[in-house]
C-alpha positions in Angstrom: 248.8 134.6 -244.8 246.0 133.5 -246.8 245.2 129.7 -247.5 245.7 130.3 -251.5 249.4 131.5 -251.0 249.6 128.3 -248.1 248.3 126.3 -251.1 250.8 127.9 -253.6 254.1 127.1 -251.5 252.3 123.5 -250.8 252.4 122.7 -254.4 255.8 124.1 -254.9 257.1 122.0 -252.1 255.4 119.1 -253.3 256.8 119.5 -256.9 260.5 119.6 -255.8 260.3 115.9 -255.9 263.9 116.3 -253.8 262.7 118.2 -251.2 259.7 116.9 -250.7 261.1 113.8 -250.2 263.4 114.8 -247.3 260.4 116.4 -245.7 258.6 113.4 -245.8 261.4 110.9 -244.3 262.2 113.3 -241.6 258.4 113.9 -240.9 257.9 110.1 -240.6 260.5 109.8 -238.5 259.4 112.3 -235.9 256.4 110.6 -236.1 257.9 107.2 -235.7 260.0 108.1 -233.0 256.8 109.9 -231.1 254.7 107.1 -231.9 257.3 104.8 -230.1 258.3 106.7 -227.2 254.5 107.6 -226.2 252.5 104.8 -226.7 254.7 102.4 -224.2 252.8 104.7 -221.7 249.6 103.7 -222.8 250.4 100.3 -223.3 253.2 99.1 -221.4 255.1 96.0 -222.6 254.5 92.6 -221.2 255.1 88.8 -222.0 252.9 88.2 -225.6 251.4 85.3 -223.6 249.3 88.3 -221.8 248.4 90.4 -225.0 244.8 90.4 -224.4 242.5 89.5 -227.5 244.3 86.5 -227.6 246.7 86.6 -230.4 249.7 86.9 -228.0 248.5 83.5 -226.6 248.0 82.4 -229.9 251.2 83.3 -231.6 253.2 81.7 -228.6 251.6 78.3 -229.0 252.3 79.0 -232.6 255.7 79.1 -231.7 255.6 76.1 -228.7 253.7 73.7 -230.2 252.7 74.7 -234.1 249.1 74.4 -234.1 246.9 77.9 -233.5 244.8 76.4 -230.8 244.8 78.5 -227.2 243.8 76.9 -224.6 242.8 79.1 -221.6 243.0 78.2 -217.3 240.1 76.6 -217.6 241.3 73.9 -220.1 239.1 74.3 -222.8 241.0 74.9 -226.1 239.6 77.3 -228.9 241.3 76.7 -232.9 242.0 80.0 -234.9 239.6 82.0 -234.0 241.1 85.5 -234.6 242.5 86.4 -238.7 246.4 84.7 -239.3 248.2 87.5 -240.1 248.2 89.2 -236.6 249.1 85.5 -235.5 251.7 84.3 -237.9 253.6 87.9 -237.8 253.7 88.1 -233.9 254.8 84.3 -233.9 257.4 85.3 -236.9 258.3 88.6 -235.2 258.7 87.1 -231.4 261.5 84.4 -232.8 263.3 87.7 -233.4 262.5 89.8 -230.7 261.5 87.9 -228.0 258.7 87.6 -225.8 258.3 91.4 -225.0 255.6 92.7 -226.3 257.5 96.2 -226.6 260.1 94.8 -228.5 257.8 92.9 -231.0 255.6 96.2 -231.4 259.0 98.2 -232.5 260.0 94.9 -234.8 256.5 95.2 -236.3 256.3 99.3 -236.2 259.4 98.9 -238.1 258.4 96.6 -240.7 255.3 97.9 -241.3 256.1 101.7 -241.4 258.9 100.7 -243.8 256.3 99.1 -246.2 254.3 102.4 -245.7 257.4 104.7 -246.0 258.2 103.2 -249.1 254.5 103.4 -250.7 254.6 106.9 -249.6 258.4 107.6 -251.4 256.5 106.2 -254.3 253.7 108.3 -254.3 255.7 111.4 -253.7 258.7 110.8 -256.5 255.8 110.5 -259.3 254.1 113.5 -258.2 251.5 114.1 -255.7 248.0 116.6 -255.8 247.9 119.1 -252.8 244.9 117.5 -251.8 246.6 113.9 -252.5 249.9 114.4 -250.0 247.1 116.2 -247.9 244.9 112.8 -247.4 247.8 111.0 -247.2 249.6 113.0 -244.4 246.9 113.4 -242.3 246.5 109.7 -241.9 249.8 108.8 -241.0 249.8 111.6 -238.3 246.1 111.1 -237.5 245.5 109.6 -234.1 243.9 106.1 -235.4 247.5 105.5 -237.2 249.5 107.1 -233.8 248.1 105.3 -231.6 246.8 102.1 -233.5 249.9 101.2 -235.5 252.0 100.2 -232.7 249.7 97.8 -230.9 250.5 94.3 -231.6 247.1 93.1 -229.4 244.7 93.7 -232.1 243.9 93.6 -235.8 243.8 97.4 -236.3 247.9 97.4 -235.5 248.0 95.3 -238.3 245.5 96.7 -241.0 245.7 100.7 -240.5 249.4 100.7 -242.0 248.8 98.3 -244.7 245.4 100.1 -245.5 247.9 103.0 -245.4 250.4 101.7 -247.9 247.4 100.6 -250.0 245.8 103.5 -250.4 249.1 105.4 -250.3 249.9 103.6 -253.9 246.1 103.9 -254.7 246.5 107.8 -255.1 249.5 107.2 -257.7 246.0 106.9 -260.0 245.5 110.3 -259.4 248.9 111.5 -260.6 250.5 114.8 -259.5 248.7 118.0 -259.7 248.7 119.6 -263.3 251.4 122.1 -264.2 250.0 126.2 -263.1 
C-alpha cells in the first residue's frame, strides 16, 4: 500500500465529519482508559499529603487551613512557591475525591481530557488538514501526554492537556484541507 493512497483514505476519513468523529471519541477513549489503567503502575496512589514536589502538601493545607504555606518536619514554613493552578485544582479536586491521589488523578484526567476532547470535536466538525489531525493525534497518543497527563505531582499533568486543547483550537486557523 503506498503512503499517497494511506493519505487518500486519510483525507476521506477525515472529511466524513460523522465518522471521523466516532473515530476520534472511541480513540480517546482507548487511550483514556490505557492511560488510567497503566500509569497507576508507575505511579501508585497515595495520601496527596505525600505527592512529592509539594503541591499535594500544599493543596491539603489549602484545604485545612486556607493559606498556601507548607510547612515541612522541620518546622520551617515556605508561601506559594510552586504556580496556583496545580494547587487550587488538587485542593478543588480532593473535596471531591478525596485524599487519594489515584482518585484525584482520574477526577482531574477526567476534567481535563474532557476540555481537550471537546477542543478536539471542534477541530474535527469544521474540518481538519491531514497533516492537522496528524499533529494533533500524535500528541494526545504521544508518550509526554500518556504518561504526563495523569500525574497530579507536577505542573506538566496540568499544562500538556491544556497546551493540548490550546493548540488543538489553534489549528481551527488552518481550516480543513481544500477540496481534491
Amino acid at each position: 500500500m503506498s503512503i499517497a493512497l494511506v493519505i487518500g483514505r486519510t483525507a476521506a476519513v477525515l472529511r466524513d465529519r460523522r465518522l471521523g468523529l466516532r473515530l476520534l471519541l472511541a480513540g480517546y477513549m482507548v487511550l483514556f482508559v490505557a492511560r488510567h489503567l497503566v500509569v497507576p503502575f508507575v505511579d501508585p496512589p497515595r495520601p496527596l499529603a505525600e505527592l512529592p514536589f509539594g503541591y499535594g502538601l500544599r493543596a491539603h493545607t489549602l484545604v485545612e487551613t486556607g493559606t498556601f504555606a507548607a510547612c515541612g518536619r522541620s518546622g520551617h514554613c515556605s508561601h506559594a512557591t510552586r504556580m496556583p493552578l496545580p494547587i487550587l485544582s488538587l485542593a478543588g479536586l480532593r473535596l471531591v475525591a478525596g485524599d487519594d491521589s489515584g482518585a484525584v488523578a482520574l477526577a482531574k484526567g477526567v476534567l481535563l481530557d474532557t476540555l481537550v476532547l471537546g477542543a478536539l470535536a471542534v477541530v474535527f466538525a469544521g474540518g481538519i488538514s491531514v497533516a492537522g489531525a496528524v499533529v494533533l493525534l500524535s500528541c494526545v497518543a504521544g508518550p509526554q501526554f500518556m504518561l504526563h497527563a495523569r500525574s497530579v505531582a507536577y505542573e506538566e499533568g496540568f499544562a500538556i492537556p491544556l497546551l493540548t486543547a490550546a493548540m488543538a483550537l489553534t489549528l481551527t486557523l488552518w481550516g480543513p484541507e481544500p477540496p481534491p
